[in-house]
BALOBA-1460 file (C-alpha; in Angstrom, 3 decimals):
// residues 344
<rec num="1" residu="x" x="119.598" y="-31.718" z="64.551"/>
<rec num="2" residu="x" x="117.124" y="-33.266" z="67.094"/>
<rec num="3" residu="x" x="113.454" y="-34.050" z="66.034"/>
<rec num="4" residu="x" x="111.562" y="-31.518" z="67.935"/>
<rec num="5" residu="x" x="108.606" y="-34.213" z="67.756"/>
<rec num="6" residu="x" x="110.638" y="-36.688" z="69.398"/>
<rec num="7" residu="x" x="109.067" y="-37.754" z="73.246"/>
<rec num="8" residu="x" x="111.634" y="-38.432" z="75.951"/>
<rec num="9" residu="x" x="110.158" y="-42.100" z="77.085"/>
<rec num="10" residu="x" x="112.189" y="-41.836" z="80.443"/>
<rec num="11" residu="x" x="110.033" y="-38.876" z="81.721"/>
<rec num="12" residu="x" x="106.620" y="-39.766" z="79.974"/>
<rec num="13" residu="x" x="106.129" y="-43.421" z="81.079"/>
<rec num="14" residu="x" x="106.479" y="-42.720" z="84.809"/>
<rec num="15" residu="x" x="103.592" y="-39.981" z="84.279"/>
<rec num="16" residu="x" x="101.762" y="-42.118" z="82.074"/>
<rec num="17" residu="x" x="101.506" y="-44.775" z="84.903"/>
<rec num="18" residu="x" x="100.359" y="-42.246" z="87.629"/>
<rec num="19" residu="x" x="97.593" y="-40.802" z="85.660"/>
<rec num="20" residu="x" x="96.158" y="-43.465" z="82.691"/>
<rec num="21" residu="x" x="94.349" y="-45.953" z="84.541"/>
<rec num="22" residu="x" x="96.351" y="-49.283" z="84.055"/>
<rec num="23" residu="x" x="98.978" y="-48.041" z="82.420"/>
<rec num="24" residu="x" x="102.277" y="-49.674" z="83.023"/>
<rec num="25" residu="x" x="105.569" y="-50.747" z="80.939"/>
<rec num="26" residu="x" x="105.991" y="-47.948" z="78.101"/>
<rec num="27" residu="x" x="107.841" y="-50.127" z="75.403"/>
<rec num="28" residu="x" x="108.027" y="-47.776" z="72.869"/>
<rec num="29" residu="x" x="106.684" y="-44.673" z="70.771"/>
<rec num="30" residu="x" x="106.275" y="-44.414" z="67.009"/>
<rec num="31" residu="x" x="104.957" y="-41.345" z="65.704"/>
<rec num="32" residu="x" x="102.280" y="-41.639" z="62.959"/>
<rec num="33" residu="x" x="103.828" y="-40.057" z="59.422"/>
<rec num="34" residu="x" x="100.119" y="-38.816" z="58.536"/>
<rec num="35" residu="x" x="98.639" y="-36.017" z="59.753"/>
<rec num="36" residu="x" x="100.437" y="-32.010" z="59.349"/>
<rec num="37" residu="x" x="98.260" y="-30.865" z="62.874"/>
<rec num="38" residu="x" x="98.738" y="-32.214" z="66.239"/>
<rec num="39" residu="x" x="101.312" y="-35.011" z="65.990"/>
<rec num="40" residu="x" x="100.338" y="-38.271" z="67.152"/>
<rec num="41" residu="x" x="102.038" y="-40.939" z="67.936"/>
<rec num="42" residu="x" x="100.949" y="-45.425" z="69.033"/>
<rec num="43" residu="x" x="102.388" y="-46.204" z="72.378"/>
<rec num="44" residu="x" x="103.288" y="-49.772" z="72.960"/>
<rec num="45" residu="x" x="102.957" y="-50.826" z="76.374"/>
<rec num="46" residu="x" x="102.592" y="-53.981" z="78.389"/>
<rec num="47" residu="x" x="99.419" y="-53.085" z="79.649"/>
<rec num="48" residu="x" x="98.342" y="-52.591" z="75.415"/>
<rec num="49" residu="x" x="98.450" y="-49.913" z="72.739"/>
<rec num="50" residu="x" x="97.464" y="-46.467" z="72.861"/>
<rec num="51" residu="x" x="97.581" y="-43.365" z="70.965"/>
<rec num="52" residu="x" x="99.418" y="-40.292" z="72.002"/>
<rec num="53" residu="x" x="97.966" y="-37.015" z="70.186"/>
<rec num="54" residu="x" x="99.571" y="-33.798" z="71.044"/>
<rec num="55" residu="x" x="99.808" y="-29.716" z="70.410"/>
<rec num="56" residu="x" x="103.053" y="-29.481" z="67.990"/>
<rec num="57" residu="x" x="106.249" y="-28.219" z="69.097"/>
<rec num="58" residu="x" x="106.843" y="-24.238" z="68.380"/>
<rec num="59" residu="x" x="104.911" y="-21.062" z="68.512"/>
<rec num="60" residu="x" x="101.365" y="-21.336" z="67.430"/>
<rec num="61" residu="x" x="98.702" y="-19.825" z="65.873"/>
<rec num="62" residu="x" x="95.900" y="-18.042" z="68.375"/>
<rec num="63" residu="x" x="92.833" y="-20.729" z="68.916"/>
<rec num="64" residu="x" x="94.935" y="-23.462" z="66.394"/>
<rec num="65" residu="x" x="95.674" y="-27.254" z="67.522"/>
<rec num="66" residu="x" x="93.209" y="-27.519" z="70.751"/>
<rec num="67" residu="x" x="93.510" y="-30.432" z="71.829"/>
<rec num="68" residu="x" x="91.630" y="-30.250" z="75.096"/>
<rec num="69" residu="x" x="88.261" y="-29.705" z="72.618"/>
<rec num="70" residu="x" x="89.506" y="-32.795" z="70.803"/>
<rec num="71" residu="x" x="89.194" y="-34.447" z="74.681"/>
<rec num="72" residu="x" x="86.189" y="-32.928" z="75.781"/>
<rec num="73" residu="x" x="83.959" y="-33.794" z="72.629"/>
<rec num="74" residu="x" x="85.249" y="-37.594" z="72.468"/>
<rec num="75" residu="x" x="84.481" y="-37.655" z="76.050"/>
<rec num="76" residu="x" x="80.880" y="-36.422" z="75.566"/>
<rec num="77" residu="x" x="80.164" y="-38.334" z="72.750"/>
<rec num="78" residu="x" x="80.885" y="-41.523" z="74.148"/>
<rec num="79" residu="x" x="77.968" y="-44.149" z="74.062"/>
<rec num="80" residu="x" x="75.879" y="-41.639" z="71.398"/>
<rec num="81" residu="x" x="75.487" y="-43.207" z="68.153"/>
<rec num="82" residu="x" x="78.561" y="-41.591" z="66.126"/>
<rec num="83" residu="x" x="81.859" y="-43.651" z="67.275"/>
<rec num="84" residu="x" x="84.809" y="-42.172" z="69.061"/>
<rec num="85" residu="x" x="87.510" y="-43.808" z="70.565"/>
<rec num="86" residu="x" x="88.246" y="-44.060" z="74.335"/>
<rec num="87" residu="x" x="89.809" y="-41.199" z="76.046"/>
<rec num="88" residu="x" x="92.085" y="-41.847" z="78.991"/>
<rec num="89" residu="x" x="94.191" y="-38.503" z="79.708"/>
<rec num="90" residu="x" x="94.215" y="-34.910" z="79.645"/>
<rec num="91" residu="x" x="97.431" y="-33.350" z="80.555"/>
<rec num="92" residu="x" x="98.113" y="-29.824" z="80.784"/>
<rec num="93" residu="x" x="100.762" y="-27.402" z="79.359"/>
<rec num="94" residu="x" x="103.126" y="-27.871" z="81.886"/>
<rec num="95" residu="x" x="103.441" y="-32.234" z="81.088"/>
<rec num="96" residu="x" x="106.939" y="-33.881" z="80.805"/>
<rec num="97" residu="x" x="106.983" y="-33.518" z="76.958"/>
<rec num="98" residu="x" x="106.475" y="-29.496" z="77.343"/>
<rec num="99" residu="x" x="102.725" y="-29.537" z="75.889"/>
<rec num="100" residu="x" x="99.396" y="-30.212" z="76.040"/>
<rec num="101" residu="x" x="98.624" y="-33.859" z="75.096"/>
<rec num="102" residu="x" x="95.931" y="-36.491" z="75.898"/>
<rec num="103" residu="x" x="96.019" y="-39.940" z="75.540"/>
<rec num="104" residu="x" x="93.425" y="-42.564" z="74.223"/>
<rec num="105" residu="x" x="92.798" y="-46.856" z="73.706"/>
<rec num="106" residu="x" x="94.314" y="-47.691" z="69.823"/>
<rec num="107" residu="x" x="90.648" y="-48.757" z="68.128"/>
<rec num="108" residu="x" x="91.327" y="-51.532" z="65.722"/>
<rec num="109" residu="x" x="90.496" y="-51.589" z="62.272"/>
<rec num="110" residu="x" x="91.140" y="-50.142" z="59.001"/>
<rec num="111" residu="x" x="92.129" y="-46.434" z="57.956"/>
<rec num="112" residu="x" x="91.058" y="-46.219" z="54.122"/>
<rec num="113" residu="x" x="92.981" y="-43.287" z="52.655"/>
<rec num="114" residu="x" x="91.267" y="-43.641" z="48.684"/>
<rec num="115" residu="x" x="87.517" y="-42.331" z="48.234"/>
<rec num="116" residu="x" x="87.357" y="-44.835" z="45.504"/>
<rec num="117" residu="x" x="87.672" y="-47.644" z="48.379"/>
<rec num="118" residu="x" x="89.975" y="-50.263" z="46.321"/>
<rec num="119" residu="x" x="90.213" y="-52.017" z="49.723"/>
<rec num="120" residu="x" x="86.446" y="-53.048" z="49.761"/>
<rec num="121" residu="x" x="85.891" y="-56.427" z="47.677"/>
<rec num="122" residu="x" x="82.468" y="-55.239" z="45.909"/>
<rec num="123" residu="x" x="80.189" y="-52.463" z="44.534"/>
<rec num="124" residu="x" x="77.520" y="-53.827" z="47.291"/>
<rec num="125" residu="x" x="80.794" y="-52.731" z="50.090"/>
<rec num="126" residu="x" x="81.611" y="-50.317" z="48.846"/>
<rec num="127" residu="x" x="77.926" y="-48.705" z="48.912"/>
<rec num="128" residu="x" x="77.495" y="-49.896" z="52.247"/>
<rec num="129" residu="x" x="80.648" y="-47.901" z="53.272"/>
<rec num="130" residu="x" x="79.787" y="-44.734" z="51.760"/>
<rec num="131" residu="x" x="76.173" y="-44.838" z="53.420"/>
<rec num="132" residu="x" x="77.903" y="-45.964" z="56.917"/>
<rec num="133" residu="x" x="79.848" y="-42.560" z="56.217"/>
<rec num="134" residu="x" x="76.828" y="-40.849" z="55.684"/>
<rec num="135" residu="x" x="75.234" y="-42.230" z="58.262"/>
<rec num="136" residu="x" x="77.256" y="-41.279" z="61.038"/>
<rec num="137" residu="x" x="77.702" y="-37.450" z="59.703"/>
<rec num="138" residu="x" x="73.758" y="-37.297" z="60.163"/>
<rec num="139" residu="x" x="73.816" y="-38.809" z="63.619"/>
<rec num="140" residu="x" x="76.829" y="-36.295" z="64.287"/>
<rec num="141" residu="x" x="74.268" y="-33.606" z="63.060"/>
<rec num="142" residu="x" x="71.464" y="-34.783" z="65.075"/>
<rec num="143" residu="x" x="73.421" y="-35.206" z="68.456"/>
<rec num="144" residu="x" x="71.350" y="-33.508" z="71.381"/>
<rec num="145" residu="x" x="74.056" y="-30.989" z="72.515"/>
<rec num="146" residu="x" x="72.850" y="-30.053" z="75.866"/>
<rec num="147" residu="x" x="72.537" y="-33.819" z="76.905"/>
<rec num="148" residu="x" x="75.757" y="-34.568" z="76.007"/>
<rec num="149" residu="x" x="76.966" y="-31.561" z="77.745"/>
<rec num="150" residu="x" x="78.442" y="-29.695" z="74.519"/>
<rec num="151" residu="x" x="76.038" y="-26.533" z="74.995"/>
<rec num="152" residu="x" x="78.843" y="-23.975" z="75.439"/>
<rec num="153" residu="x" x="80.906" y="-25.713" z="72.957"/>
<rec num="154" residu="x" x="81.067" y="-22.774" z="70.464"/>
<rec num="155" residu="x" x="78.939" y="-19.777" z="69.798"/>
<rec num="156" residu="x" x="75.435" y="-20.487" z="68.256"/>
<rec num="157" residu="x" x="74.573" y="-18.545" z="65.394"/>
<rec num="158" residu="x" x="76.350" y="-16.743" z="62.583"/>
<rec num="159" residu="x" x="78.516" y="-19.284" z="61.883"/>
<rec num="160" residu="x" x="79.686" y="-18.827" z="58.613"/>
<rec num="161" residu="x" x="80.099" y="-14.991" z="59.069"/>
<rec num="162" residu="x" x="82.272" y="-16.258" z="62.482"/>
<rec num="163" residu="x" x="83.997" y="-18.617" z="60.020"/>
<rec num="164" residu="x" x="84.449" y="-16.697" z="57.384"/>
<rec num="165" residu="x" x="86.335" y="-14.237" z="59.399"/>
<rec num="166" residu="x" x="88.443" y="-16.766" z="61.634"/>
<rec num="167" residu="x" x="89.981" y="-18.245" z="58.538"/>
<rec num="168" residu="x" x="90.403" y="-15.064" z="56.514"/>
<rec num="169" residu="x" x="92.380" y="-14.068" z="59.438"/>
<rec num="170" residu="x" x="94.333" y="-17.291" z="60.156"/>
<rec num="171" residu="x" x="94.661" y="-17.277" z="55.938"/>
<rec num="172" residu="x" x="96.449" y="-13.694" z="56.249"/>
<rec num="173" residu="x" x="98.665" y="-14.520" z="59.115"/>
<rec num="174" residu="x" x="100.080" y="-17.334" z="57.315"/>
<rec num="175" residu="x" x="100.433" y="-15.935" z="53.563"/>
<rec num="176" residu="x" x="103.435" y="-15.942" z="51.907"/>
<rec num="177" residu="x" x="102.770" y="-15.095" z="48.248"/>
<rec num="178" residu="x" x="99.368" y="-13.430" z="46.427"/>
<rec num="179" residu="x" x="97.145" y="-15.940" z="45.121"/>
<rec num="180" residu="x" x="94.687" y="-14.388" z="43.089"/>
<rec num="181" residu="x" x="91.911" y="-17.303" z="42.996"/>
<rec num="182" residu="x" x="92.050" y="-17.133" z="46.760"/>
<rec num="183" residu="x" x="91.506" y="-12.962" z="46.956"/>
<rec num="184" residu="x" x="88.624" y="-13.746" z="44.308"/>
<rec num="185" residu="x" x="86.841" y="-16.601" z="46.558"/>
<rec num="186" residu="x" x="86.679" y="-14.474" z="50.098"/>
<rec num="187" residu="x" x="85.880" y="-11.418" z="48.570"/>
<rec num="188" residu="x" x="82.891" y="-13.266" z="46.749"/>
<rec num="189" residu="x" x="82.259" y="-15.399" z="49.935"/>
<rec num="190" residu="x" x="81.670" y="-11.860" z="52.136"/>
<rec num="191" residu="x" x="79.187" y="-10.919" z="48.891"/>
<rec num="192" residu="x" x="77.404" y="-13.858" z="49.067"/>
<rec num="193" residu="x" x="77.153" y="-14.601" z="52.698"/>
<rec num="194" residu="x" x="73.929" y="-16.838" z="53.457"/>
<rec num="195" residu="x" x="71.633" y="-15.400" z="56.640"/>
<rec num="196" residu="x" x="71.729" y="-17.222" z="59.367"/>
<rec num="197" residu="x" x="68.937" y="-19.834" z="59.421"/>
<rec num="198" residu="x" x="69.007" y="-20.890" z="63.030"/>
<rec num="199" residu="x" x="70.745" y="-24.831" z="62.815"/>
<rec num="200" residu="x" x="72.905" y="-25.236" z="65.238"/>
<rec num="201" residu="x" x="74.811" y="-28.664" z="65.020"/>
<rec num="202" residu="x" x="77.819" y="-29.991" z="66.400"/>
<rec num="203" residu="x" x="80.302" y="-30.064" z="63.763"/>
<rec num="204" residu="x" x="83.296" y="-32.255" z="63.255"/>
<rec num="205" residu="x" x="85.306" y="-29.801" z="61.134"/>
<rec num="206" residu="x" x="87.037" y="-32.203" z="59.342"/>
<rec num="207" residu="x" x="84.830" y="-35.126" z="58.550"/>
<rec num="208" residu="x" x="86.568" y="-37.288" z="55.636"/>
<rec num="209" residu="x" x="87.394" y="-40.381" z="55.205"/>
<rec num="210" residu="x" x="90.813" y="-40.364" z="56.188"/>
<rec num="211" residu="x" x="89.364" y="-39.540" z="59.347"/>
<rec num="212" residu="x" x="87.499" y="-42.488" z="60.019"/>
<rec num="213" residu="x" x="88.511" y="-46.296" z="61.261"/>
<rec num="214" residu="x" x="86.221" y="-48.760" z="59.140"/>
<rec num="215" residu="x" x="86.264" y="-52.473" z="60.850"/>
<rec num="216" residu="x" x="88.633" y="-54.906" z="59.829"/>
<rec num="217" residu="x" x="86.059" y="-57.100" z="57.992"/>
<rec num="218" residu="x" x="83.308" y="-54.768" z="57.433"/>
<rec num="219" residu="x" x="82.002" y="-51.710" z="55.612"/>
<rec num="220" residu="x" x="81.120" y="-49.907" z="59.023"/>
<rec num="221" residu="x" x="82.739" y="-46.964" z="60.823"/>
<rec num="222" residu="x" x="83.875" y="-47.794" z="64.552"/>
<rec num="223" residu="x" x="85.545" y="-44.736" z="65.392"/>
<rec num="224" residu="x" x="85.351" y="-40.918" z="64.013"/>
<rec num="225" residu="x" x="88.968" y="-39.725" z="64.840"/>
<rec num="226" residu="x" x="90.240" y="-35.639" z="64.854"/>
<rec num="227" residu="x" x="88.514" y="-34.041" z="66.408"/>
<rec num="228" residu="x" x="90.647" y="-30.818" z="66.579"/>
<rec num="229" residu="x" x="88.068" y="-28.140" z="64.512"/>
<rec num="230" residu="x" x="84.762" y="-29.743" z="65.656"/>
<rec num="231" residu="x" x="82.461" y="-26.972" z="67.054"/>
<rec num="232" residu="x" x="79.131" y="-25.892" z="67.831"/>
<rec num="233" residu="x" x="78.304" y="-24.886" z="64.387"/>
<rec num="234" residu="x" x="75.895" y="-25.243" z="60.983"/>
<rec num="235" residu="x" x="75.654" y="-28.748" z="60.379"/>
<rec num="236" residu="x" x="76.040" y="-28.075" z="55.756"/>
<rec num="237" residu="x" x="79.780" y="-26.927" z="56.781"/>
<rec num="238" residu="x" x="80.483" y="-30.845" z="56.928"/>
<rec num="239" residu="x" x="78.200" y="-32.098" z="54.533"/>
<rec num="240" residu="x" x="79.672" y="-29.792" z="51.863"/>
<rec num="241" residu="x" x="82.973" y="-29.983" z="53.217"/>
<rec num="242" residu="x" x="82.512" y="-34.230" z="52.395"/>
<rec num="243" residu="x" x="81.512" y="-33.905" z="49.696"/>
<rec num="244" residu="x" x="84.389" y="-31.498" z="47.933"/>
<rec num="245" residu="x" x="85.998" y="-35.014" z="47.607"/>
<rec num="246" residu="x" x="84.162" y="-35.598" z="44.653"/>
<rec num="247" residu="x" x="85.548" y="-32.978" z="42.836"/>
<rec num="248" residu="x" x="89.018" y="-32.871" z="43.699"/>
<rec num="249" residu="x" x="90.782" y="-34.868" z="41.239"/>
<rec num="250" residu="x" x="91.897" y="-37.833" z="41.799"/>
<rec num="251" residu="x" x="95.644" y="-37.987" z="41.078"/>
<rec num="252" residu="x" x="96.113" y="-34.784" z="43.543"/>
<rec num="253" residu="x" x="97.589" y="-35.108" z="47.291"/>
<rec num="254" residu="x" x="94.031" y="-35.359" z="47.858"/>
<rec num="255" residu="x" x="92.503" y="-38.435" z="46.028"/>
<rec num="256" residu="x" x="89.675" y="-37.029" z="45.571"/>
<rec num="257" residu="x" x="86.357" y="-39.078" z="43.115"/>
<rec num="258" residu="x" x="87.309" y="-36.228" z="40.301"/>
<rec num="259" residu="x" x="87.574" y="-38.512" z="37.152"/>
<rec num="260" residu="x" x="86.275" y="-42.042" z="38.269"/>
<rec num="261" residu="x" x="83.577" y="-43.358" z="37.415"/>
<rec num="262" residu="x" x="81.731" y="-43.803" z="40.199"/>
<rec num="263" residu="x" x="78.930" y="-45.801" z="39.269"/>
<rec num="264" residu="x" x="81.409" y="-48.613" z="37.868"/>
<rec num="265" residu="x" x="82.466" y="-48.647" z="41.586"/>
<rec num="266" residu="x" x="78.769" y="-49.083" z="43.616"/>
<rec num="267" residu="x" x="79.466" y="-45.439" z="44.930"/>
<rec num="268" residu="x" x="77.383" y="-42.679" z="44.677"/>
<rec num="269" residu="x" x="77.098" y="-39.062" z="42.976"/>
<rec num="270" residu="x" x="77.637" y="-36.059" z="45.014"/>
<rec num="271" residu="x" x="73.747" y="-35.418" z="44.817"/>
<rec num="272" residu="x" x="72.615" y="-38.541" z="45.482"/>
<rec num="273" residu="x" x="75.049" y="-38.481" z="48.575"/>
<rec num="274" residu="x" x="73.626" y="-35.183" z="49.366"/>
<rec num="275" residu="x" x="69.968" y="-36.613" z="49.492"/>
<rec num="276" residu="x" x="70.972" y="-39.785" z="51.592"/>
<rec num="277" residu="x" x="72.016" y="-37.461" z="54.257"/>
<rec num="278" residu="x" x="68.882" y="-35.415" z="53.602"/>
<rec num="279" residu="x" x="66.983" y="-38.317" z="54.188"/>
<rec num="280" residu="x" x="68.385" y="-39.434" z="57.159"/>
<rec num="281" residu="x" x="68.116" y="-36.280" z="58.767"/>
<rec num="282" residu="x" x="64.448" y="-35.850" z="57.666"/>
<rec num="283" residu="x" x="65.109" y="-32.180" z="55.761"/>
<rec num="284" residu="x" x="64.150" y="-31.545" z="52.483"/>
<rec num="285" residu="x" x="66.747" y="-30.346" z="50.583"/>
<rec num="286" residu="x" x="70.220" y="-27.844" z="51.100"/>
<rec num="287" residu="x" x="69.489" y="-24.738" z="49.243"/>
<rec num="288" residu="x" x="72.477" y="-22.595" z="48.499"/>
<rec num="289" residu="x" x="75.079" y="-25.313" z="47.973"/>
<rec num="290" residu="x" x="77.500" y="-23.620" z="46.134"/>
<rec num="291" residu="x" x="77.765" y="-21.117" z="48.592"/>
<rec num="292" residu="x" x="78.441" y="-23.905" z="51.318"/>
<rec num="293" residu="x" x="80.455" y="-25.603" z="49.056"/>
<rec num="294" residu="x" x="82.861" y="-22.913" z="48.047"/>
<rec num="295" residu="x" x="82.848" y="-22.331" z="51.866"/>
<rec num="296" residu="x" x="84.816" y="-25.406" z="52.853"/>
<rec num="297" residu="x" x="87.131" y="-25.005" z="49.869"/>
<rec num="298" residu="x" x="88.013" y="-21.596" z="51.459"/>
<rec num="299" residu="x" x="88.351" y="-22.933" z="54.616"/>
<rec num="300" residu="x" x="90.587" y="-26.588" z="53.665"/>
<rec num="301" residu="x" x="92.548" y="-24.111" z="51.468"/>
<rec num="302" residu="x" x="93.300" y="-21.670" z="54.522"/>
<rec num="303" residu="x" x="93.893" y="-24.451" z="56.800"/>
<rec num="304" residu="x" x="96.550" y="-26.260" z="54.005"/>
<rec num="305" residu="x" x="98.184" y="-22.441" z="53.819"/>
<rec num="306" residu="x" x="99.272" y="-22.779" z="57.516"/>
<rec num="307" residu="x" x="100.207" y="-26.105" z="57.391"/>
<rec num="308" residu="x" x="102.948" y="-24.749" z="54.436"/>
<rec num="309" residu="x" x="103.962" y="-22.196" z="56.372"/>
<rec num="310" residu="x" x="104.714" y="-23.637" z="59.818"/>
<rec num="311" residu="x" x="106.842" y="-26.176" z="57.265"/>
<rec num="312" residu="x" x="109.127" y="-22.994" z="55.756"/>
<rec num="313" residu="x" x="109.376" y="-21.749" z="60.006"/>
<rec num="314" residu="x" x="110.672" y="-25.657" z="60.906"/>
<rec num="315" residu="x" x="107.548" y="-26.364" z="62.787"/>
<rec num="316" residu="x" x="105.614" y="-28.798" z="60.706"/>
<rec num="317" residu="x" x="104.582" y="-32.539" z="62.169"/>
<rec num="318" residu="x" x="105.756" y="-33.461" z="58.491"/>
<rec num="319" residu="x" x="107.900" y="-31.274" z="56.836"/>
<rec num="320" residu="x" x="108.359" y="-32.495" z="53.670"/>
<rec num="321" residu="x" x="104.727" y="-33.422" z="52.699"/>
<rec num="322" residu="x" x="103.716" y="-30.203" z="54.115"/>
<rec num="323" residu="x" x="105.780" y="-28.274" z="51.554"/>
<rec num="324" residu="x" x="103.311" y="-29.679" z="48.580"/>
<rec num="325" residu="x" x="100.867" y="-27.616" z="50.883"/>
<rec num="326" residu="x" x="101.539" y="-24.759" z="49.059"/>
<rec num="327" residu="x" x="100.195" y="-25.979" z="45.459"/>
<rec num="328" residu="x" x="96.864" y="-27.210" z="47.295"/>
<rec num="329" residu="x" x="95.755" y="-23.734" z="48.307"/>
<rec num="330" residu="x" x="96.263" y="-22.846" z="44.581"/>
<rec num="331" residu="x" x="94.034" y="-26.304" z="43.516"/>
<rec num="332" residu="x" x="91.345" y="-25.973" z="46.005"/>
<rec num="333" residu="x" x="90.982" y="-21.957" z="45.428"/>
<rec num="334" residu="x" x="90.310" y="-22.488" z="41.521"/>
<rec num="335" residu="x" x="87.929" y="-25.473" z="42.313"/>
<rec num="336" residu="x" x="86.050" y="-23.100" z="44.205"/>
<rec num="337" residu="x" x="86.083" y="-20.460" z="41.313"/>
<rec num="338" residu="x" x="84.901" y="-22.909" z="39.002"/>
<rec num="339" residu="x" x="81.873" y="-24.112" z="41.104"/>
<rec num="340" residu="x" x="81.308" y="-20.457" z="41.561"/>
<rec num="341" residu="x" x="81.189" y="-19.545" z="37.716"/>
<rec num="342" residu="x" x="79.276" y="-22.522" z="37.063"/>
<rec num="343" residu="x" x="77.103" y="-21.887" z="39.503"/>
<rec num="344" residu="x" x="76.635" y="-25.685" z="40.792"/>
């Protein structure tokens, strides 16, 4: 059975070459193994490497894998103080691989995949890469969308009512068993809904470390990568969606800070990572965390349930990883129940 990820080389290099300026002598294609969205994939060519990021193969959900939005917000926030790679290409639906792709430059440096940064070679680096983190999600946050041309990027306003519907939707087209932690959290998410306060922020969506390319020799992020849920939107969704790493245990799929100690490692608390961002930003304080914060549990857990269920339809960019999907909806849905009964 044919890998319905594969690319044909023969028809994409001659397109390539007519419409990514310089491109010329595709060498070869190697799809990335991470990632359960938009497959991507390094090109090797003999004008220099690239990266290939595409809609998946298959039917699709309604408004999932975008990646024209991924395009157009690179595009605008190039030379703004939060890092994105080069974009070179927007194709449309009808290119030779049968779907929407674009292609960018290949940004060297480092992809760190553990919170607890074993890469870095102090507590002082490690610090330093946690604030650079923090740093760019509060330039992200503070990004003037109507210069950068992002004003009709998503509807201002109600955002986590908007939210909150979208993925209770997406969550219910894609179920395939009752989990009861998971009824619990929406229906207490709808009951707890916080009014609309005005922010409007760009929003990355997905704004973790995994999403990031830290310099080969130092703790600073070059290049904020995926792109694929960013929005016009309330600028705590990304904060507290962050910052659910450091309760997510560590020896899950999703390496989270749960159960290190932290301060043995330079890093900081999940308050004290809170309050940097505060700072930078010049706000006071969040009120109503553990609404925002059992929020993007929701939400990761809804987007993990149709990752696990395009892998049982044969559509997954990873099958076999995306099968453990399943269990994660289960994990982050009872985090979220906890934080709720605790009440921080």
């Amino acid at each position: 059975m044919s890998d319905p990820n594969a690319l044909d080389a023969q028809a994409l290099a001659p397109y390539l070459e007519k419409h990514v300026p310089g491109f010329r002598g595709l060498n070869d294609i190697r799809k990335f193994g991470s990632g359960q969205s938009n497959p991507t994939y390094a090109l090797e060519a003999e004008s220099g490497r690239y990266v290939l990021r595409a809609k998946p193969p298959g039917e699709l959900l309604k408004s999932a894998h975008q990646v024209d939005r991924e395009y157009r917000v690179m595009k605008a926030l190039k030379g703004t103080a939060v890092p994105v790679p080069d974009v070179l290409h927007l194709s449309g639906e009808d290119s030779p691989i049968g779907r929407m792709f674009y292609v960018m430059a290949f940004v060297e440096g480092r992809i760190l995949w553990d919170p607890a940064l074993p890469e870095m070679r102090s507590n002082e680096e490690r610090a330093a890469a946690s604030d650079a983190m923090n740093r760019v999600l509060a330039a992200l946050h503070d990004i003037d969308i109507d210069a950068v041309g992002l004003s009709d990027f998503g509807k201002p306003g109600s955002y986590f009512e908007r939210q909150l519907s979208r993925w209770t939707s997406q969550y219910r087209a894609s179920e395939t068993e009752t989990v009861p932690d998971m009824d619990a959290l929406i229906a207490w998410l709808e009951s707890n809904l916080v009014p609309d306060d005005g922010q409007v922020s760009l929003v990355h969506g997905d704004f973790r470390l995994d999403n990031m390319i830290f310099a080969s020799e130092r703790p600073e992020v070059v290049a904020v990568l995926d792109w694929e849920l960013s929005t016009l939107g309330h600028p705590f969704a990304d904060i507290s969606y962050q910052c659910m790493q450091w309760r997510l245990p560590h020896d899950s799929g999703f390496r989270g800070l749960g159960g290190i100690d932290r301060a043995a490692l330079g890093l900081p608390g999940e308050a004290e990572y809170v309050a940097a961002y505060c700072r930078k930003r010049g706000i006071a304080g969040i009120d109503n965390w553990v609404f925002y914060l059992a929020f993007s549990f929701f939400r990761l857990a809804a987007i993990c349930q149709g990752v696990y269920k395009r892998a049982l339809d044969g559509n997954a960019s990873n099958p076999e990883k995306a099968k453990t999907y399943g269990q994660a909806v289960k994990l982050l849905a009872g985090l979220a129940v906890a934080a709720i009964d605790k009440g921080e």
